[in-house]
C-alpha positions as CSV (number, residue, x, y, z in Angstrom):
1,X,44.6,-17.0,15.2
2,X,42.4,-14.4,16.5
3,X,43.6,-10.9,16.2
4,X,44.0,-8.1,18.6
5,X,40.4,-5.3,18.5
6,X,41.5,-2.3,17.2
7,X,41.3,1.0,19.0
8,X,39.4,3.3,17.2
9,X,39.3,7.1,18.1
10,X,35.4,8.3,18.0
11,X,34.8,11.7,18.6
12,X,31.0,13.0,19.3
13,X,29.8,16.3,20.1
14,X,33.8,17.2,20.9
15,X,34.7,14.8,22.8
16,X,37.5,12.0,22.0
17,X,36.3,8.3,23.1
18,X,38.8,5.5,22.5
19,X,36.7,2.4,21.2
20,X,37.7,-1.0,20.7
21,X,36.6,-2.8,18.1
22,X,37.4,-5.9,15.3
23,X,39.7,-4.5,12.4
24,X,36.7,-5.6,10.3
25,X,33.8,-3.9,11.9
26,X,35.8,-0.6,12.1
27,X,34.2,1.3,8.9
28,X,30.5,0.5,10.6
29,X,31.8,1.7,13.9
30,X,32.6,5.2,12.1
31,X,29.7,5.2,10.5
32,X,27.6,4.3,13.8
33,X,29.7,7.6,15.5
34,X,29.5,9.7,13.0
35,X,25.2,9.2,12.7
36,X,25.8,9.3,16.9
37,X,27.2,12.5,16.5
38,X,24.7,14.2,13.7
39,X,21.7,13.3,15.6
40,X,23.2,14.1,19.3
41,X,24.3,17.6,17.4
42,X,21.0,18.2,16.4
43,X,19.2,17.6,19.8
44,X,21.4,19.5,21.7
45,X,21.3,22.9,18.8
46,X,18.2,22.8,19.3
47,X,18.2,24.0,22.5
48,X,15.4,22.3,24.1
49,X,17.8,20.0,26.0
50,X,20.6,20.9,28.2
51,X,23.3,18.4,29.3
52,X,25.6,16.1,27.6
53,X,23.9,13.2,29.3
54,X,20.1,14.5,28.4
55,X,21.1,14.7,25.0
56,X,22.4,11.2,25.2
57,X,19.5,9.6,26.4
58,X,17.2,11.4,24.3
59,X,19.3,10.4,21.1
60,X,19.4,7.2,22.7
61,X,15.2,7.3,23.2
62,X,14.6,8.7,19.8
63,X,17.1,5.9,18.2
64,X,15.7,3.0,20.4
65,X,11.9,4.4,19.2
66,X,13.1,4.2,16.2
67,X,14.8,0.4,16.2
68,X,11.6,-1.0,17.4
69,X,9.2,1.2,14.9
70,X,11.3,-0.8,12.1
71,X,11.4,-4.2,13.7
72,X,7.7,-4.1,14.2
73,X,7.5,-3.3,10.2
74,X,10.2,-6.1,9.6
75,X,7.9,-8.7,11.3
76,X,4.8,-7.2,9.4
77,X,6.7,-7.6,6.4
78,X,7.4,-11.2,7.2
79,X,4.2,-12.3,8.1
80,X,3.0,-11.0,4.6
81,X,5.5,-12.6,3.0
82,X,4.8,-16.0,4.7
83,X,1.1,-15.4,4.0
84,X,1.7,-14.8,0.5
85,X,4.1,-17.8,-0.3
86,X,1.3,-20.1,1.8
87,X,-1.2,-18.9,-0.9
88,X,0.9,-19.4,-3.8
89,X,1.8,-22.9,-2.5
90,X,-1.9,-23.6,-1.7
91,X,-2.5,-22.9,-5.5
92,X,0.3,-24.6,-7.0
93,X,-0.8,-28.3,-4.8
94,X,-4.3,-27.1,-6.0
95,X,-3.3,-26.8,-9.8
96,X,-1.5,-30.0,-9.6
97,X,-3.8,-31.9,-7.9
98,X,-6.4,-31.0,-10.7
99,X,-3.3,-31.3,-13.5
100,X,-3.2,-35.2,-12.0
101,X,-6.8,-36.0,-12.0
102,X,-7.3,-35.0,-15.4
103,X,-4.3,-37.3,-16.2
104,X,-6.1,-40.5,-14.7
């Protein structure tokens, strides 16, 4: 039984926009405007930009800047990861190979 989306009011930089959305995701979809809102706020006080839709796309610039910055780290932070667990494994078949020699 799939449920209707809800239709959640957003309002950024004084303006009403009438989102829909599932019931469950609403809380991250107020969160999401209300970040949308701070940042386009601060962009547009400012005053270096003019425009509703230059402040957009620079919030949206800045954001997508931003997205990639920490998926670039993520991946670092995964190769690292995989590095390190490919030592540690390396060293535990080397200890047990050694543990099974001395054995024989």
């Amino acid at each position: 039984m799939s449920q209707d989306p809800a239709r959640v009011n957003v309002r950024i930089l004084d303006r009403d926009y009438m989102v829909a959305c599932p019931h469950d995701e609403r809380p991250a979809l107020l969160d999401a405007a209300e970040y949308l809102n701070a940042r386009m706020r601060e962009v547009r006080d400012s005053g270096k930009v003019v425009g509703l839709d230059r402040v957009a796309v620079m919030v949206a610039l800045n954001m997508a800047n931003e997205l990639l910055q920490l998926r670039t780290r993520g991946n670092r932070v995964t190769v690292e990861a995989s590095d390190k667990v490919r030592a540690l494994r390396e060293r535990l078949e080397s200890a047990l190979g050694h543990t099974q020699r001395l054995e024989l």
